[in-house]
C-alpha positions as CSV (number, residue, x, y, z in Angstrom):
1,X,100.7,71.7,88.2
2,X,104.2,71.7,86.1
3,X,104.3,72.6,82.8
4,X,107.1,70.9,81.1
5,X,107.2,73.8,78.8
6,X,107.6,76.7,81.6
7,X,110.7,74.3,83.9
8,X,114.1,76.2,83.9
9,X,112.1,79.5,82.0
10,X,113.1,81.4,84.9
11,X,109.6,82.0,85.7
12,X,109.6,80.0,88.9
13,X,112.7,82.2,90.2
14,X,110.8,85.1,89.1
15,X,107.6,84.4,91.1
16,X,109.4,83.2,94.2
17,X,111.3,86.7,94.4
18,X,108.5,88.6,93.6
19,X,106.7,87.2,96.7
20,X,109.4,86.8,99.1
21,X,110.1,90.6,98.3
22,X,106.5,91.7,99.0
23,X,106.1,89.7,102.1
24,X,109.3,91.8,104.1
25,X,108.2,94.9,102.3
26,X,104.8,94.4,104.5
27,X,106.9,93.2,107.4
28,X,107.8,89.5,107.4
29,X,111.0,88.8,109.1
30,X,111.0,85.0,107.8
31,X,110.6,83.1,104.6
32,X,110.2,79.4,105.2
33,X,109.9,77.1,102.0
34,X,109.3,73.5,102.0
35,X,111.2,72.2,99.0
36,X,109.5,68.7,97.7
37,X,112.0,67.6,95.1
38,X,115.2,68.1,94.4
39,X,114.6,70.9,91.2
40,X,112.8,72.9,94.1
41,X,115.6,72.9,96.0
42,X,118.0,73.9,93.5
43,X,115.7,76.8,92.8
44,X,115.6,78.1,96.3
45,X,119.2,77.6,96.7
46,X,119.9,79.8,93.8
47,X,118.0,82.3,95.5
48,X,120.0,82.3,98.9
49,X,117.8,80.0,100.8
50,X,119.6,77.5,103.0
51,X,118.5,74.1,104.9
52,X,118.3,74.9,108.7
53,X,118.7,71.7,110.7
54,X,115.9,70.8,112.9
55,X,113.9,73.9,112.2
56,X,110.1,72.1,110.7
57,X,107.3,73.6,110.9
58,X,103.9,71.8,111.5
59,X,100.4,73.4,111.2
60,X,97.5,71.2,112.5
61,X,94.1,71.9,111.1
């Protein structure tokens, strides 16, 4: 759920970080995000994420 009140707070980039820094800490070798607009993918990009071509990832369940 979006908030109009919390977008562009930094609080999104601040949550994102936090997470992606605990997951290596415990031994991740790989963040994958899933951007579904185009404000998600400004966020990640500002964080150093970039768009690999042809790497998806499905999970059936």
């Amino acid at each position: 759920m979006r908030l109009a009140h919390a977008r562009r707070s930094g609080r999104g980039a601040a949550v994102t970080s936090w997470l992606i820094a605990r997951g290596f800490e415990r031994g991740a070798t790989l963040a994958h995000l899933d951007p579904d607009d185009d404000a998600a993918v400004r966020l990640y990009a500002r964080l150093g994420f970039v768009e690999v071509p042809g790497f998806n990832v499905f999970v059936n369940q």
